[in-house]
N, C-alpha and C positions, 0 to 999 in steps of 0.2 A: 322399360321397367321404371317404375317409379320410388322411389323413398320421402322418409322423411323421419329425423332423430329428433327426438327432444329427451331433457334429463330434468327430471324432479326430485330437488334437495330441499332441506328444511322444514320443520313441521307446519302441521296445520292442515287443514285442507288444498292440495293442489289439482288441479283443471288441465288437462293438455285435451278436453276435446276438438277444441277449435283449432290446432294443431293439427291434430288425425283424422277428423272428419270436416272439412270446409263448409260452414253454412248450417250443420246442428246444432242445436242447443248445448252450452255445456252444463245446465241445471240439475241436481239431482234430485229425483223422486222426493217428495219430504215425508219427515217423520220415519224413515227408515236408518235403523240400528248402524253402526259403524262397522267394516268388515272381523269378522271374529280374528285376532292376530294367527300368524303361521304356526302350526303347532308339528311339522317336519311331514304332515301330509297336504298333498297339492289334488286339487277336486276339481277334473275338467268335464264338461255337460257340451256332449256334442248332438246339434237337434236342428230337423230341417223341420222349420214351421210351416210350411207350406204359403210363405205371405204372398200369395197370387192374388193381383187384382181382379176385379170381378167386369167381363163375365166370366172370366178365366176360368175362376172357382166362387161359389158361394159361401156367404158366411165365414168371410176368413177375419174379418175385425171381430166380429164377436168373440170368435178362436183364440184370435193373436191377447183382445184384452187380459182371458181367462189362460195365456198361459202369462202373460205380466204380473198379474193378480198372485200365481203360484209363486213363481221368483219371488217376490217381493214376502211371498206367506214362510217361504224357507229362508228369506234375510233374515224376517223376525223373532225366527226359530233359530237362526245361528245355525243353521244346516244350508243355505245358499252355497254353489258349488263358486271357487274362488276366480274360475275361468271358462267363459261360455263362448263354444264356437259353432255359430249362425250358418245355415244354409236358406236358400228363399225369402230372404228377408226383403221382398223386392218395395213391397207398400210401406206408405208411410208409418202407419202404425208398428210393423216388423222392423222397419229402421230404426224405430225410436225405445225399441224393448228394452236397450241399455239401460238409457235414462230413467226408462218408469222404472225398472227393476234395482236401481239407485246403483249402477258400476260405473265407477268412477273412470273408466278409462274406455275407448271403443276405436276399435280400428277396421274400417272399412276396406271391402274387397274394388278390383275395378270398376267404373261405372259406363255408363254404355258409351262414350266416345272416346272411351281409354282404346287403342291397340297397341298392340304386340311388337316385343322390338323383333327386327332381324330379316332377311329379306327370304321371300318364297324359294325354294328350290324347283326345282323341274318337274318335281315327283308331287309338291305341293297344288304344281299352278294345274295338272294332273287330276287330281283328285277335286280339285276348286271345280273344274269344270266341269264335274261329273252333278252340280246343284244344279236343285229344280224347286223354284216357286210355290208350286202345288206341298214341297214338305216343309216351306219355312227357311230355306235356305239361300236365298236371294232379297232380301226382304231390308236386309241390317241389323244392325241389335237394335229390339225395343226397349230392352233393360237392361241394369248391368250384370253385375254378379249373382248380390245374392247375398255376400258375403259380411259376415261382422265376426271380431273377434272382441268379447263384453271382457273386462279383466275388473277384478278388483287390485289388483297390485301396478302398480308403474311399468306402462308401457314406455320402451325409451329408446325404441327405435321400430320403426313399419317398413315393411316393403312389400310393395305389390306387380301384380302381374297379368293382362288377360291374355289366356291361349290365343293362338295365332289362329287368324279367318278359315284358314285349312284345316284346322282341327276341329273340326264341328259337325251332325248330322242331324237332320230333322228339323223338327219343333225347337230341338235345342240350340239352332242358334240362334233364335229370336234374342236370346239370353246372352252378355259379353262374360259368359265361364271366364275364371281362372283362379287364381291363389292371393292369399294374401298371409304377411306374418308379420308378426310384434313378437318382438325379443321383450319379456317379461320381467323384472327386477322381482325377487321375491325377497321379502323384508326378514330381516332377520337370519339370510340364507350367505353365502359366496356365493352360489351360483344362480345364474338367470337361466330360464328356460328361454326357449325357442318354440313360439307356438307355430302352427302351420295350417289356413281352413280353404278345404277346395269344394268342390263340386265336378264332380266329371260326367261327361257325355251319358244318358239314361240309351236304354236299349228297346225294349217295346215304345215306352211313353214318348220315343221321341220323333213315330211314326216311322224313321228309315229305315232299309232293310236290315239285316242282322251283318252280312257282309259290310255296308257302308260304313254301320253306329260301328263296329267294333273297328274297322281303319281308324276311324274319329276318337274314337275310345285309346286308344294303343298309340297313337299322337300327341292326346291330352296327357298322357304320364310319363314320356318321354319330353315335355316341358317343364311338368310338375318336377321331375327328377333334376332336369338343369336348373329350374330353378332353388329347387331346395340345395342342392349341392354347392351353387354359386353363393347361397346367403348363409346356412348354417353355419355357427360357429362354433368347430369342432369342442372350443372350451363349456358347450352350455349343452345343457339337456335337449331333449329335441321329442315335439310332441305334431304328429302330423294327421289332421284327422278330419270328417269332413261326409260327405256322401258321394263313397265312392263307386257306388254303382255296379260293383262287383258283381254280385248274386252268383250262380253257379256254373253259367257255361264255360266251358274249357277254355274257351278265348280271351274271356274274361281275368279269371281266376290266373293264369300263366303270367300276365300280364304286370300289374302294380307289386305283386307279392314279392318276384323276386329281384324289382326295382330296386324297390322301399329297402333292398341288403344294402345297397351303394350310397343312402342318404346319410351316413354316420359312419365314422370307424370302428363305432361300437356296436354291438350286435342288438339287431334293430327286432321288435317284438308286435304284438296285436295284442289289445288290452285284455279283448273276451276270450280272445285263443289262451290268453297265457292262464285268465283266471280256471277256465276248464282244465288245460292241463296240469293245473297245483291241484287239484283235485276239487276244490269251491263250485259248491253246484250254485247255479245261475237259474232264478226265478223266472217266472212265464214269459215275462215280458222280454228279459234280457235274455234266454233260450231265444224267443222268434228274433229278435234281431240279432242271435249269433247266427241262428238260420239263415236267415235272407241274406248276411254278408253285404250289406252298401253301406250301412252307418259305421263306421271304422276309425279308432285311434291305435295310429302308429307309433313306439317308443324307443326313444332309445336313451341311455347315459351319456357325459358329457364326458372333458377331462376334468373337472373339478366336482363333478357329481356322479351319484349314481341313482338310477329310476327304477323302480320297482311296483307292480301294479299290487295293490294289496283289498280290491273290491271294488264290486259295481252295487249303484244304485240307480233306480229307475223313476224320478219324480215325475216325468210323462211317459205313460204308459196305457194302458187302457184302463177306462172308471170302471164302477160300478155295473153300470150299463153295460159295459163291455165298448163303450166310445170311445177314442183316439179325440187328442184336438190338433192333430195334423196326421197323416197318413203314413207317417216315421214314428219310433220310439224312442224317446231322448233320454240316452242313459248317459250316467256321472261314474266315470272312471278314478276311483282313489289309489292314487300313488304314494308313494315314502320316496321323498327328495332327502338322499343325506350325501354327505361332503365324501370325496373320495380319496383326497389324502389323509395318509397316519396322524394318529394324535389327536387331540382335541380340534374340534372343532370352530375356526375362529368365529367370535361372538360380533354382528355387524349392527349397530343405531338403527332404528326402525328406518328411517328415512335415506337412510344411504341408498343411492341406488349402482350397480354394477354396471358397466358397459358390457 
């Protein structure tokens, strides 16, 4: 496992990307608006762009520019969502979306020579040697994650993780899956959130059979689970979301849902389940991705907060056309962050930041 804390006091403009990510740029996008202040709703945009290098996939820079171009068109509108968490961010251009899209903060998932702490078990070295070259599963990682978590508020502390060699089927392990979080400072608030952005094992796409991907699949949450459990800080909200790969088979669905109870001692929810069930009808777009079940934000309250999902919005979704600019739909989940003790609410300096 890896970490890294940093803390940002004082006004003005402050920089920890060189901090969170080794070797990006810490520049922001220019001419782009300052983040709109906390107004007691927190706006998280979970979206797997598909940044596959080519031949992988085609025309993914043209893609990845025109979904930069949007971020940056909703900064300018003061509608940018305040916390963006990345899947497929593998290409350059996908790496660097923070930057163009001017969030001041960016916390990176493992990268491909990260592994996993902890040593194989018997039932591990088991399953290791049930790989075969012909699906991508002896080969190593060619990339890493995937992962970025873009924040406009003070990340001020990361910790990361790649699933263990055993936990992987197919194509997918070309890829070093695992988890990555930034404990969130939100200005104005007592409490930090706890972000969390994974990606787990794909089930057709990832060529294995259905028996293999789901062992792989039911491995990779039983990680995700120690991990989140081990880092979560029972005092802070807790936001865990990602592409989870879910979709509907039994094996699947049994699986993360009744995990994701033990990440919190608080009772732990699903953005789009919760908004269906208040009775909030959910637009086309945010309908097919309650459908499909893989793009998923988990919530839960803290002890010094409470989280509450109060709407979805869909800035990538399908155009005019009826085109995708990635083969996911990236909705923004609006929450109501309020203080969970009695009384007023203590008042905190924009620049304070929480541990």
């Amino acid at each position: 496992m890896h970490q890294w804390n940093s803390v940002v006091l004082g006004g003005g403009l402050a920089l920890l990307l060189g901090a969170l990510l080794p070797g990006q740029q810490s520049a922001i996008a220019p001419l782009l608006p300052a983040p709109a202040p906390f107004d007691g709703t927190l706006s998280v945009l979970t979206y797997n762009v598909k940044g596959l290098p080519w031949p992988v996939a085609l025309g993914r820079a043209s893609a990845i520019a025109k979904i930069a171009g949007r971020l940056r068109a909703l900064r300018r509108a003061s509608r940018a969502p305040q916390i963006v968490v990345l899947q497929e961010a593998f290409t350059a251009e996908a790496q660097e979306l923070g930057t163009a899209a001017g969030y001041r903060y960016v916390a990176a998932g493992p990268d491909a020579g990260e592994a996993a702490d902890g040593t194989p078990s018997r039932a591990d070295r088991m399953f290791a040697a049930g790989a075969r070259w012909w699906r991508g599963e002896t080969e190593g990682r060619l990339v890493g994650s995937g992962l970025r978590i873009l924040s406009d508020y003070p990340v001020v502390a990361v910790h990361r993780t790649a699933f263990p060699a055993t936990a992987c089927a197919g194509l997918d392990c070309l890829a070093n899956k695992g988890v990555v979080m930034a404990t969130i400072a939100v200005p104005g608030s007592p409490a930090a959130v706890d972000v969390f952005d994974t990606h787990l094992n794909s089930r057709r796409a990832s060529r294995a059979d259905d028996q293999r991907s789901t062992v792989a699949y039911r491995r990779q949450v039983a990680a995700l689970t120690r991990f989140v459990r081990a880092n979560h800080d029972p005092r802070h909200a807790l936001i865990v979301a990602g592409d989870f790969n879910m979709g509907w088979p039994t094996a699947r669905r049994t699986t993360p849902l009744p995990e994701a109870r033990t990440w919190s001692h608080f009772p732990v929810d699903v953005a789009l389940d919760a908004v269906v069930r208040n009775g909030r009808a959910l637009d086309g777009d945010a309908a097919y991705s309650h459908r499909r079940a893989k793009d998923l934000q988990f919530f839960a309250g803290g002890e010094r907060s409470k989280l509450e999902v109060v709407g979805v919005d869909v800035p990538f979704g399908r155009d005019g056309d009826g085109q995708k600019l990635s083969d996911h739909v990236g909705y923004v989940a609006r929450f109501r962050l309020t203080y969970r003790a009695s009384g007023p609410t203590p008042s905190l300096p924009e620049d304070t930041v929480i541990p």
